[in-house]
Backbone as CSV, one residue per row, in Angstrom:
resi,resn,N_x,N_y,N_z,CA_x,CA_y,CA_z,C_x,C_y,C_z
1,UNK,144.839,129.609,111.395,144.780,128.300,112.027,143.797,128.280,113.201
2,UNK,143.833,129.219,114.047,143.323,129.314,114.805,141.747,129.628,114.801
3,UNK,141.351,130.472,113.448,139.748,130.307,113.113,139.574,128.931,112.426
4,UNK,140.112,128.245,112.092,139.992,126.704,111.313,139.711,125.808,112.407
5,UNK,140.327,126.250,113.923,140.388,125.195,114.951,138.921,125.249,115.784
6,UNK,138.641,126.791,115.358,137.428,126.953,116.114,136.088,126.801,115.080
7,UNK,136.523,126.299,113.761,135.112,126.047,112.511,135.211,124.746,112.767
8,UNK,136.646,123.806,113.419,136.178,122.173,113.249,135.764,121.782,114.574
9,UNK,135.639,123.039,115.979,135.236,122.365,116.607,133.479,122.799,116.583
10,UNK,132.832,123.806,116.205,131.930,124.244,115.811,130.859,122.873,115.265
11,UNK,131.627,122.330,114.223,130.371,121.253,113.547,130.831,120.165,114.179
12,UNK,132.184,119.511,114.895,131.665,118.914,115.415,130.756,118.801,116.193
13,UNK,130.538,119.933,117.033,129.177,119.911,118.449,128.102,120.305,117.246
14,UNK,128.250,120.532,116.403,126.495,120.144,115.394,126.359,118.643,115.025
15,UNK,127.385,117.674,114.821,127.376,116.548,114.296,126.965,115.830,115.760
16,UNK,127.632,115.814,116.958,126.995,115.549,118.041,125.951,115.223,118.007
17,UNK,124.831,116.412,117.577,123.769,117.134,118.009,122.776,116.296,116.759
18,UNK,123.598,116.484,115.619,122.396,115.648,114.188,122.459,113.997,114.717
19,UNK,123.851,113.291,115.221,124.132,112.156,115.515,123.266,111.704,116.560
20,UNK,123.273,112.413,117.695,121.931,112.278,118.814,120.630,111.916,118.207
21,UNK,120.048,112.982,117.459,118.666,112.966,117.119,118.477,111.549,116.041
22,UNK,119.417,111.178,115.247,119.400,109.829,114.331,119.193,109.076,115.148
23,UNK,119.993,108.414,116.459,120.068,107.651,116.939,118.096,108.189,117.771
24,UNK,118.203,108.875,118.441,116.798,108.720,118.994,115.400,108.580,117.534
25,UNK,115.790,109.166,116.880,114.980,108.986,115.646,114.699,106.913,114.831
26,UNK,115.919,106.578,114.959,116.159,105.316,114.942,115.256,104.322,115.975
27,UNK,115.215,104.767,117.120,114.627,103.855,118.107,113.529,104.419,118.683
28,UNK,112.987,105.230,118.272,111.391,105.388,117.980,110.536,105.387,116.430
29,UNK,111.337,104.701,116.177,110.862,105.071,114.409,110.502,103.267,114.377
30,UNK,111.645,102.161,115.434,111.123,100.902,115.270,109.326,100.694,115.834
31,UNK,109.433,101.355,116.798,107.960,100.836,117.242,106.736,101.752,116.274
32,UNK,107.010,103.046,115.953,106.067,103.594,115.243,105.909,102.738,114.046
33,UNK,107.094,102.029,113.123,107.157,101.195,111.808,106.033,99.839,112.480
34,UNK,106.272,99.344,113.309,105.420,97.892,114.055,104.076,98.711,113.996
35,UNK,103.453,99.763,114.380,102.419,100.466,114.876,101.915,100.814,113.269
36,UNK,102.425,100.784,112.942,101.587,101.043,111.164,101.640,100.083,110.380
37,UNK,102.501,99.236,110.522,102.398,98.325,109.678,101.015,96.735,110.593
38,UNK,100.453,97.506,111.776,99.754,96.476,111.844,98.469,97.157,111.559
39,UNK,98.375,98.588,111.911,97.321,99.593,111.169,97.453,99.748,109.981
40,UNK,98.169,99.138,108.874,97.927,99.510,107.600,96.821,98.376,107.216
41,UNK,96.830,97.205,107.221,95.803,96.075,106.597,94.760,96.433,107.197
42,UNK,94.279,96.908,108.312,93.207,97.787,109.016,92.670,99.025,108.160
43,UNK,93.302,100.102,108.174,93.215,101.138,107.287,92.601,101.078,106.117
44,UNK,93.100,100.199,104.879,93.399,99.585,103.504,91.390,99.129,103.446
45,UNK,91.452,97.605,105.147,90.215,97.058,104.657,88.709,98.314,104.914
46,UNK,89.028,99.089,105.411,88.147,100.057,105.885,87.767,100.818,104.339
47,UNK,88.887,101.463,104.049,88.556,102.324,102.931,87.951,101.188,102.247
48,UNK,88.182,100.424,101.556,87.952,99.224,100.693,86.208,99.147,100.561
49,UNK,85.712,98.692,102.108,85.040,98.508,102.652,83.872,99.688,102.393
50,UNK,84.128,100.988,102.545,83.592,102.743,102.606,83.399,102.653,101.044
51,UNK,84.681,102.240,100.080,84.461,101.747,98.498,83.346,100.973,98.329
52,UNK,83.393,99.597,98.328,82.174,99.351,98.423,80.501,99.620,98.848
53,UNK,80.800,99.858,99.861,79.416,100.365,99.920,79.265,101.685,99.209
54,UNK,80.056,102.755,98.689,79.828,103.797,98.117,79.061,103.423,96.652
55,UNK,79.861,102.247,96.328,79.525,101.465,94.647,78.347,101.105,94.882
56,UNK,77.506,100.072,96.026,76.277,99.619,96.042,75.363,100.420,96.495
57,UNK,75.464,101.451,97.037,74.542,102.290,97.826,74.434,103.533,97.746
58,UNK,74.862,104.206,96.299,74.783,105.556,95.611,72.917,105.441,96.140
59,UNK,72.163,105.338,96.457,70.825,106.079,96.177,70.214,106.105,97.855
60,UNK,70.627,105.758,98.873,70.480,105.450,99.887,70.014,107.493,100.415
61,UNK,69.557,107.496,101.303,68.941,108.858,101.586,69.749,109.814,103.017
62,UNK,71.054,108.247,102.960,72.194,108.706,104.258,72.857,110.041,104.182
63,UNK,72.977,111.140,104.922,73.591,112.333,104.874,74.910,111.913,104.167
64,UNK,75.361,110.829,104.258,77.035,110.491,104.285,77.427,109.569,102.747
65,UNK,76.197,109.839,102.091,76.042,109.309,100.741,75.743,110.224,99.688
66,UNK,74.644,110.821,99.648,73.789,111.652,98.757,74.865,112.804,98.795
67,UNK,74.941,113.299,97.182,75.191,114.638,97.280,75.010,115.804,98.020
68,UNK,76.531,116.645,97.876,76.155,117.434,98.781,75.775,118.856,98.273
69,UNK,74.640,119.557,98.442,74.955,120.734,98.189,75.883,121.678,98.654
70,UNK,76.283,122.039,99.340,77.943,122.473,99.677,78.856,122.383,99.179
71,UNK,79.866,123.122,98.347,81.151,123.001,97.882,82.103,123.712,98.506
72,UNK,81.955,123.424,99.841,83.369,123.689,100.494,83.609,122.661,100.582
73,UNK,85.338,122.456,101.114,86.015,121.739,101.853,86.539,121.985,102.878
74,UNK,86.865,120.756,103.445,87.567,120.424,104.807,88.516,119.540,104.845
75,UNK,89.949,119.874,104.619,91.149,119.076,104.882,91.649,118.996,106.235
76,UNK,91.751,117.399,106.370,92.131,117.091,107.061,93.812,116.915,106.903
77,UNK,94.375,117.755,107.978,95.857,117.563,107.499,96.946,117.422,108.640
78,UNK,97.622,116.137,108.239,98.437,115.146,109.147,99.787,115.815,108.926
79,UNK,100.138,116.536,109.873,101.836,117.093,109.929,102.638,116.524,110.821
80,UNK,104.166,117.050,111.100,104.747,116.399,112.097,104.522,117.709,113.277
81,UNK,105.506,117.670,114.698,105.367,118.625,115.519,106.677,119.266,115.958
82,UNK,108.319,118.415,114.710,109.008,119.410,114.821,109.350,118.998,113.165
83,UNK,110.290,120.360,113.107,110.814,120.268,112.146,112.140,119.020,111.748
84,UNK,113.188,119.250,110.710,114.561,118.681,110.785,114.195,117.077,110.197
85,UNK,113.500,117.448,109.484,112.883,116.244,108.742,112.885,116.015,107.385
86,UNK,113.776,116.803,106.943,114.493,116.794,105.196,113.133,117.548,104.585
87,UNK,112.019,117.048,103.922,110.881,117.539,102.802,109.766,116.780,103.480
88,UNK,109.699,116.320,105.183,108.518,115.692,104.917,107.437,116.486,105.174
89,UNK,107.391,117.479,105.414,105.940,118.641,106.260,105.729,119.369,104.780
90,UNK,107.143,119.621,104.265,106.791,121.203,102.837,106.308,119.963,102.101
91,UNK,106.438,118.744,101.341,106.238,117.590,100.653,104.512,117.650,100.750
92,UNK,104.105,117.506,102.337,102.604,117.276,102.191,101.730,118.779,102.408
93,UNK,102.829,119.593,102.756,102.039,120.840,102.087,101.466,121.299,100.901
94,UNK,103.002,121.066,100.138,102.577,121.511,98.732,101.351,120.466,97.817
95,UNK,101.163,119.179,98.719,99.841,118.205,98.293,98.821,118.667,98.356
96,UNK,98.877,119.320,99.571,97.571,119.821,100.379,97.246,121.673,99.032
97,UNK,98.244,121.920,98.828,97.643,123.326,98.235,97.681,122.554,96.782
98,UNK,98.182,121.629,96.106,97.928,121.293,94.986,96.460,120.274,94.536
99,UNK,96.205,119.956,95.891,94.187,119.443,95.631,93.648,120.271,95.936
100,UNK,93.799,121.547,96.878,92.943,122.666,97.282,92.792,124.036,96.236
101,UNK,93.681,123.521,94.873,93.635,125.102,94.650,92.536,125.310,93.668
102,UNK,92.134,126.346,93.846,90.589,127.006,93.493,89.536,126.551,94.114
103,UNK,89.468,126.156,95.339,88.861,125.733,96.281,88.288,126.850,97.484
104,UNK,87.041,126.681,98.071,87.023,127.137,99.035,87.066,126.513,100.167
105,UNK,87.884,126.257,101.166,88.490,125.419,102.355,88.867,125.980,103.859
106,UNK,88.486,124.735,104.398,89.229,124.783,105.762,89.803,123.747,106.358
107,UNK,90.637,123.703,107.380,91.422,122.778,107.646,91.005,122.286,109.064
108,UNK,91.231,120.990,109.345,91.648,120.636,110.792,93.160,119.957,110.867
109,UNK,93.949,120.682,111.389,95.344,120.176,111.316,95.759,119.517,112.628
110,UNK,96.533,118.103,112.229,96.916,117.613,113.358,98.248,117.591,113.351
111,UNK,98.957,118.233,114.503,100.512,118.334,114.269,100.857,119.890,114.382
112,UNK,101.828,120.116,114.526,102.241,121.786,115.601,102.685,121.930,114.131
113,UNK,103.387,121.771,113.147,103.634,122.403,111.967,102.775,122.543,111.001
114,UNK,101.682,121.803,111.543,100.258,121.802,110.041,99.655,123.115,110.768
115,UNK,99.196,123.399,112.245,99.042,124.495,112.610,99.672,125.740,112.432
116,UNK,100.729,125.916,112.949,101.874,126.973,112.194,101.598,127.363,110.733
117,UNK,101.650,126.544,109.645,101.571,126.675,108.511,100.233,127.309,108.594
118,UNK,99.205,126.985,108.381,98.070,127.331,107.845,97.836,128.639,108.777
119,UNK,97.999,128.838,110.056,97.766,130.163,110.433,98.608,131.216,110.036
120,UNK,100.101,130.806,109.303,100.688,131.872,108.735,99.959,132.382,107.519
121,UNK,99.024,131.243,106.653,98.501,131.831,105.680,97.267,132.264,105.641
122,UNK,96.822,132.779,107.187,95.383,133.059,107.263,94.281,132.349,107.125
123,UNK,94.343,130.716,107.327,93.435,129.510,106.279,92.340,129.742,107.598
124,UNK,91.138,129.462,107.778,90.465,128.870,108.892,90.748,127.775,109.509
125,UNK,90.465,127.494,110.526,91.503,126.650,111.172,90.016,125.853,111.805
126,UNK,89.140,124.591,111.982,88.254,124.140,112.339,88.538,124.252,113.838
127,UNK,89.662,123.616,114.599,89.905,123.296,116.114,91.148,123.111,115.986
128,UNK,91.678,123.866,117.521,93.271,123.437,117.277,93.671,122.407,118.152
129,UNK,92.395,121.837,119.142,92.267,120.897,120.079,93.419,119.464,119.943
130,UNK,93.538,119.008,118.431,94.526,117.814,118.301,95.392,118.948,117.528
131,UNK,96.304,119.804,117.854,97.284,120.076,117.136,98.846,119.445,117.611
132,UNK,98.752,118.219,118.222,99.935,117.930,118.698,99.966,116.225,118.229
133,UNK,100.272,115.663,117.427,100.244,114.457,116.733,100.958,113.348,117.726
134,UNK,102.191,114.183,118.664,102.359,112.932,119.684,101.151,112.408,120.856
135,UNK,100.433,113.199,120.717,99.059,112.707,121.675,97.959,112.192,121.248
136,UNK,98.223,112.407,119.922,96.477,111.634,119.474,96.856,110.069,119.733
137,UNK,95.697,109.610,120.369,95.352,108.655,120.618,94.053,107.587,120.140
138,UNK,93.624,106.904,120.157,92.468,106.210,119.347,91.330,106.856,119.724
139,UNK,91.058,107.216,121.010,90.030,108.100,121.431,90.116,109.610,120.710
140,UNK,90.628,110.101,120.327,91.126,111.325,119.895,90.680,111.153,118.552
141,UNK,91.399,109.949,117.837,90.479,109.668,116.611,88.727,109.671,116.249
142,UNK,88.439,108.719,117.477,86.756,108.864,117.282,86.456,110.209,117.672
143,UNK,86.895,111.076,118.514,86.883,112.560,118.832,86.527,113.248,117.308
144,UNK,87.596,113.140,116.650,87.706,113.473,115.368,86.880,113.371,114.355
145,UNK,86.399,112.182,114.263,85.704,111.438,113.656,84.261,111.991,114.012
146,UNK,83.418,112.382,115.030,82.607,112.262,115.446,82.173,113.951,115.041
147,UNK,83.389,114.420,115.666,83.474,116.347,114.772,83.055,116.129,113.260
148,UNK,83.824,115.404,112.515,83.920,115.916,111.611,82.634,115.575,110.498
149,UNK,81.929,114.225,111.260,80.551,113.832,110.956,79.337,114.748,111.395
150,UNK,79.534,115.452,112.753,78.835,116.288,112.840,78.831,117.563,112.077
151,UNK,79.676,118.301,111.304,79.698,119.128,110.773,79.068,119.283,109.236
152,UNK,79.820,117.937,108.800,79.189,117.428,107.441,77.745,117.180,107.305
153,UNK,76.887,116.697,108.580,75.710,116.600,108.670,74.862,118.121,108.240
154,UNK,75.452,119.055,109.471,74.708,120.212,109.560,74.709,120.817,108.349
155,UNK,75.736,120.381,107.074,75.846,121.663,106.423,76.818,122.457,106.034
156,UNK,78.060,121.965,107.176,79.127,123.026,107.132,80.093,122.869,106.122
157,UNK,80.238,121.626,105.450,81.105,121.233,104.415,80.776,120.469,103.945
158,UNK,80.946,120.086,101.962,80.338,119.142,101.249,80.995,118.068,101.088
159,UNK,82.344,118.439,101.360,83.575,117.552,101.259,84.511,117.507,102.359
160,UNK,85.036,115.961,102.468,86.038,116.272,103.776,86.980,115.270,103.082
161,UNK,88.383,115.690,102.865,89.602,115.167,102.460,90.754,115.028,103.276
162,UNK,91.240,113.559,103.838,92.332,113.357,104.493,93.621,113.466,103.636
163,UNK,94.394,113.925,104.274,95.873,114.486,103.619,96.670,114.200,104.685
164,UNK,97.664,112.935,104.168,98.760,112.410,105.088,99.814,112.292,104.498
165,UNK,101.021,111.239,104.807,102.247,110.511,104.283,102.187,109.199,104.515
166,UNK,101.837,108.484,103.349,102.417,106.889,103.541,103.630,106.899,103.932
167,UNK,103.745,105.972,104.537,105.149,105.410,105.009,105.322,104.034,103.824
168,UNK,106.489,104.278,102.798,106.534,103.504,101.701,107.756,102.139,101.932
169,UNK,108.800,102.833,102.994,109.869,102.418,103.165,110.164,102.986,104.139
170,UNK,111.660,103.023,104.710,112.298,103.539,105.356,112.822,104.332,104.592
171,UNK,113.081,104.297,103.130,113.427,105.665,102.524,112.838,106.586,101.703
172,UNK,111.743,106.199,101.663,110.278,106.570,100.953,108.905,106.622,101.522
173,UNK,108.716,107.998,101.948,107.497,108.241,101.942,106.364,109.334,101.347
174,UNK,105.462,109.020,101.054,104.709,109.519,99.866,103.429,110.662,100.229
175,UNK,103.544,111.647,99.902,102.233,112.260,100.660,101.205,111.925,99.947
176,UNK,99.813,111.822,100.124,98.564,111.211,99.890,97.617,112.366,100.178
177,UNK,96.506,112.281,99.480,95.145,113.173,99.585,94.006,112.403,99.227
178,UNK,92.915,111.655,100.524,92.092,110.817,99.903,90.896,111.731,100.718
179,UNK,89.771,111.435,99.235,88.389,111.735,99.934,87.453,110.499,100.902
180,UNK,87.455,111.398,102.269,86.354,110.198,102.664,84.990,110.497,103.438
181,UNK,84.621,112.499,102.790,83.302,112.408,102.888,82.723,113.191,101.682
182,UNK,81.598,112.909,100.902,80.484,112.227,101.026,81.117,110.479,100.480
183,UNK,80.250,109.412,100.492,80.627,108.533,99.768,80.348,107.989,98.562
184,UNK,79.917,109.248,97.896,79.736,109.450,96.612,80.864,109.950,95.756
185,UNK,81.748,110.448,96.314,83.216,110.888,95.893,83.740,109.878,95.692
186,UNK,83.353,108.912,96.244,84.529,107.388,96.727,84.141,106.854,95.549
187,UNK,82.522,106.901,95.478,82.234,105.856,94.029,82.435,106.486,92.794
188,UNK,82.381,108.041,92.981,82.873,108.361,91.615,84.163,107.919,91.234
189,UNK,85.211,108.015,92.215,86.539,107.128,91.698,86.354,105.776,91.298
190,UNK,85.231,104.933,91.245,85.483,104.007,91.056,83.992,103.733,89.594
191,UNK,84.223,104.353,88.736,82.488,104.471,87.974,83.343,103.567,86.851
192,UNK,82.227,103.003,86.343,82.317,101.364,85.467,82.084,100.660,85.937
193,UNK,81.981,100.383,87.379,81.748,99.329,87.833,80.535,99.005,88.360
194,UNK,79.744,97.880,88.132,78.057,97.462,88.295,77.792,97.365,89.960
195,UNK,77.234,98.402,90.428,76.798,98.127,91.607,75.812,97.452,91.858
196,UNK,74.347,97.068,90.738,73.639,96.663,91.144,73.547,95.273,91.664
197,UNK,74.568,94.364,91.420,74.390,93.015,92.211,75.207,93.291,93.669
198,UNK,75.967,94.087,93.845,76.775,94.353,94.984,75.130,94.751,95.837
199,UNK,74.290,95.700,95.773,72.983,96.205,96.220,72.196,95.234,96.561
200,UNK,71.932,94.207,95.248,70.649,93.127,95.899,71.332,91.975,96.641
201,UNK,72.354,91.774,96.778,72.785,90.827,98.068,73.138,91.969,99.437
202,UNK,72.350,92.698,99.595,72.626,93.938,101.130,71.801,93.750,101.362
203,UNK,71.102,93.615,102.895,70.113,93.777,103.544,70.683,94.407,104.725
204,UNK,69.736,95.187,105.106,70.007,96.412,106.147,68.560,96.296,107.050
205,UNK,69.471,96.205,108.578,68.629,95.704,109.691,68.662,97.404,110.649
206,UNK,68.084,97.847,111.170,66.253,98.083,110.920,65.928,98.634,109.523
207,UNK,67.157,99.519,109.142,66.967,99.782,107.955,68.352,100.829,107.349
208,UNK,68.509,100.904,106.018,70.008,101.228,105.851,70.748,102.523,106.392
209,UNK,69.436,103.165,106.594,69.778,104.897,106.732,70.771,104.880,108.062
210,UNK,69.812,104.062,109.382,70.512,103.977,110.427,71.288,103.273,110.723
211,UNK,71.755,102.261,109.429,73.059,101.475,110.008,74.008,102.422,109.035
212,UNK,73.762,103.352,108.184,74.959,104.085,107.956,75.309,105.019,109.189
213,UNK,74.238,105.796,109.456,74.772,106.803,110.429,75.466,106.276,111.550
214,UNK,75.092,105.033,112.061,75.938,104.412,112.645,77.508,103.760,112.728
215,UNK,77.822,103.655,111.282,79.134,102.916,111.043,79.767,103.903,110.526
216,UNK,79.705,104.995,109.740,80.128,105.418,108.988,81.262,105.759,109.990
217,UNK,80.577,107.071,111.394,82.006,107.685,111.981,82.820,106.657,112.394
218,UNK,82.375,105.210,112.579,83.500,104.086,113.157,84.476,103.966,112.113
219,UNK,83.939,103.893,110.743,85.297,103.787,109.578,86.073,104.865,109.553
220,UNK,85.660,106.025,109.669,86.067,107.153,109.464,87.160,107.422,110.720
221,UNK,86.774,106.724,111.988,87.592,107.064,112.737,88.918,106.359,112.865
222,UNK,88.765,104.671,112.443,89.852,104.151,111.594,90.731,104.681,110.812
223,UNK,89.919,105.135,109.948,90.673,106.025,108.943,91.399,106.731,109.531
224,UNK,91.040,107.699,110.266,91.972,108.849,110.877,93.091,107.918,111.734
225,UNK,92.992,106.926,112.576,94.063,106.427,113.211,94.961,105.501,112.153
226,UNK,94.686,105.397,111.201,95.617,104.511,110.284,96.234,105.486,109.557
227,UNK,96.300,106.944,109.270,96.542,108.173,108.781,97.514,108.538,110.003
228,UNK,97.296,108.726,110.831,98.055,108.829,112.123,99.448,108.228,112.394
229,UNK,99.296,106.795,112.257,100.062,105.868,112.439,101.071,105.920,110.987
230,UNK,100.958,106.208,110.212,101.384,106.064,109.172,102.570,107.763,109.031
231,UNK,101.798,108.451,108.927,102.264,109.626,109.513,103.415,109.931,110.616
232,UNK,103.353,109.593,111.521,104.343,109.418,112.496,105.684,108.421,112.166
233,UNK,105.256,107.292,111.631,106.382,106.699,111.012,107.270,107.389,109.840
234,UNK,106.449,107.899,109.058,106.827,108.724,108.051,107.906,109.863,108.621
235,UNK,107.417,110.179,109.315,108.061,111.087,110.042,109.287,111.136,110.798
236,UNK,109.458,110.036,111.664,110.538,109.725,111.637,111.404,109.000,111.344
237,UNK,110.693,108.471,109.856,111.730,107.907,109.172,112.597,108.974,108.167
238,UNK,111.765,110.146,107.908,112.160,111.313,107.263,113.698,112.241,108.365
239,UNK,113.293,112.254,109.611,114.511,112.552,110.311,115.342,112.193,109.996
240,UNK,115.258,110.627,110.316,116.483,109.678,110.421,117.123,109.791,109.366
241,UNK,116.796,109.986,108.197,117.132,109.978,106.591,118.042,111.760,107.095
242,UNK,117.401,112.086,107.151,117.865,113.814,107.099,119.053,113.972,107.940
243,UNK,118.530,113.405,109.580,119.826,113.554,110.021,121.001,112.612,109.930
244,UNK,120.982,111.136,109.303,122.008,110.823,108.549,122.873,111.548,107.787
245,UNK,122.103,111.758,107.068,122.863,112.730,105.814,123.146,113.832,106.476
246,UNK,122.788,114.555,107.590,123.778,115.900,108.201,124.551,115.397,108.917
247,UNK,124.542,113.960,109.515,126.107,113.467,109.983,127.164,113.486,109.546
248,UNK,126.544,112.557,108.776,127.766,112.638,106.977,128.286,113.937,106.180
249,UNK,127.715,114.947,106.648,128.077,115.986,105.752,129.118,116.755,106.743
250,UNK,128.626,116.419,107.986,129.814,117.351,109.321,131.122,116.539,109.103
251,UNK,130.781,115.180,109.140,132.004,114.428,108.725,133.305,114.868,107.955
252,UNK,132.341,114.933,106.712,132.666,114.985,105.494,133.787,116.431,105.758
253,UNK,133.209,117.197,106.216,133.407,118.810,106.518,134.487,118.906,107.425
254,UNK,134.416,118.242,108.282,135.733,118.274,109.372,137.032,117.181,108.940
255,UNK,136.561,116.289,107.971,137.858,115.904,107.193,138.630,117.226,106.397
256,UNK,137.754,117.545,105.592,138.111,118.657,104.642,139.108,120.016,105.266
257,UNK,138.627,120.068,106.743,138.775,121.118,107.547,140.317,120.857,108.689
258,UNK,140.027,119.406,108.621,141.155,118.939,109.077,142.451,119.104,107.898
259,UNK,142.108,118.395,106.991,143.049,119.122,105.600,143.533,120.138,105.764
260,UNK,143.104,121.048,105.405,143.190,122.491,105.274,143.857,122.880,107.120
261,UNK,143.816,122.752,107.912,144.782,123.124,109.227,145.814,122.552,109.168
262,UNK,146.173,120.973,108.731,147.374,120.625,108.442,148.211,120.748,107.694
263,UNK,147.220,121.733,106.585,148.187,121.931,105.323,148.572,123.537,106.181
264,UNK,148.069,124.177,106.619,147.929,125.571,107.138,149.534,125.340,108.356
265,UNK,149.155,124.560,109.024,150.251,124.224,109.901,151.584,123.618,109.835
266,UNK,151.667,123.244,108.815,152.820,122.520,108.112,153.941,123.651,107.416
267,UNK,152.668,124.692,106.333,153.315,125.908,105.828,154.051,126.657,107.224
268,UNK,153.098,127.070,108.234,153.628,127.949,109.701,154.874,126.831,109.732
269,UNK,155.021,125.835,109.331,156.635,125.564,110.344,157.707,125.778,109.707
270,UNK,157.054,125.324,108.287,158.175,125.390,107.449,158.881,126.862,107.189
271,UNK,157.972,127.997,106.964,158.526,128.742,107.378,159.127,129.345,108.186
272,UNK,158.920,128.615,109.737,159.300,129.116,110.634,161.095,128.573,110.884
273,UNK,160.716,127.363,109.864,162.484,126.504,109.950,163.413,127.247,109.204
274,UNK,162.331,128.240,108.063,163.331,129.102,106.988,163.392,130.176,107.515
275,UNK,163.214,130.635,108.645,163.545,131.779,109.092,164.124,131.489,110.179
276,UNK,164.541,130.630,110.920,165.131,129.986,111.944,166.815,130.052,111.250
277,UNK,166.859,129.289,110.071,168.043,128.567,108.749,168.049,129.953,108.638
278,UNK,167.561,130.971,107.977,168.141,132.110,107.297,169.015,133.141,108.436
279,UNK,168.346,133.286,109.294,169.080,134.163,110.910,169.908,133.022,111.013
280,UNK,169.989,132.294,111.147,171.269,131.242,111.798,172.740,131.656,110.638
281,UNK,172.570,131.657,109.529,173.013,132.050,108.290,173.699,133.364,108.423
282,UNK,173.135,134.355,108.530,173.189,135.427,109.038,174.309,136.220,109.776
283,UNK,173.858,135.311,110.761,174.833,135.210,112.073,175.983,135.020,111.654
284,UNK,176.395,133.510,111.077,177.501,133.243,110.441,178.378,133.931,109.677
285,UNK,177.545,134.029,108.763,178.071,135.193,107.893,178.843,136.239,108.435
């Protein structure tokens, strides 16, 4: 009885503890849900936007168009910075090694568990400068953005692939792997379709080369903050889900546990009344 009294008070102070984090998970998960859902139609028109012009402007002489000779990659990869989040970090891991495999790669990870991970597996690691996802900020994005254009320029990678979690729902979220450098990747996802009238209604002021190099890191840096935003919601909507369900299960557990002491304590009396009745008996006798 007495180890039963000390297993139900045990999960209760864990149910405490999962019940706390729901509730704080709950009321930061409203403003992160507002914060993506006004960055998602943002996000959406950007790529859209990077689509298109990839479809009309395959021949353009922009670093950020033309094939690359380089076949490395560079994933970009959106984690959370704690754990206790049911499948949402292993979910966009196993994304991240299921577009990377037979690949030669490196990562820039944003988030203390995308770091962790990849240095346990020896990966190259680009910068660990944003490894903390509660601080990136929009500036941090063009930061990002501006790295990761410079690198692609020089040479250092042919490909650069963002790897996040939509936020689908509050009970669904989806990990994702989109390419968004060169932008010839973009149009190969999209081949059948006639670019050439999309091309002769473009005119490009002074001329196209330099209004790509110019816009491109601005979409790109969108991109990364609508990946961000999306991510973080994901994230703690994945808690909240997780630590629900470990509320419910301490619950569940200290009913069960409560059972089992009352049935435990009921036997201690009853016997204790039949051995009380039998010596009384005894005596008599």
């Amino acid at each position: 009885m007495k180890a039963v009294k000390l297993r139900i008070k045990s999960v209760q102070s864990t149910m405490q503890i999962t019940k706390a984090m729901q509730l704080v998970a709950s009321s930061k998960l409203r403003k992160a849900k507002e914060r993506a859902d006004i960055a998602r139609p943002y996000f959406r028109e950007l790529f859209e936007t990077l689509v298109t012009i990839a479809d009309g402007n395959t021949d353009f002489t922009s670093p950020y168009v033309r094939e690359p000779e380089n076949t490395k990659y560079c994933y970009v990869v959106i984690a959370g910075d704690r754990g206790l989040a049911g499948g949402y970090n292993s979910n966009l891991f196993k994304k991240v090694e299921e577009d990377s495999a037979g690949r030669d790669y490196v990562v820039l990870p944003i988030g203390k568990k995308a770091v962790e991970y990849f240095k346990r597996r020896n990966r190259k690691i680009v910068t660990e400068a944003f490894g903390t996802i509660a601080d990136i900020s929009v500036s941090d994005c063009f930061e990002i953005s501006a790295l990761l254009c410079r690198l692609f320029r020089d040479g250092e990678y042919g490909h650069i692939d963002l790897c996040y979690t939509e936020f689908v729902s509050m009970l669904s979220q989806t990990p994702q792997s989109v390419s968004i450098l060169p932008l010839s990747d973009l149009a190969s996802e999209h081949e059948g379709e006639d670019p050439v009238s999309k091309r002769n209604l473009i005119v490009y002021e002074p001329n196209a080369e330099e209004v790509f190099n110019s816009i491109v890191p601005e979409y790109l840096a969108g991109l990364v903050y609508g990946a961000v935003c999306d991510s973080v919601a994901s994230e703690l909507a994945a808690r909240r889900t997780a630590m629900e369900a470990a509320t419910d299960n301490a619950e569940e557990m200290i009913e069960k546990l409560n059972l089992y002491y009352n049935r435990a304590r009921q036997a201690s009396i009853t016997q204790e009344i039949t051995e009380i009745v039998g010596g009384a008996e005894g005596l008599t006798g």
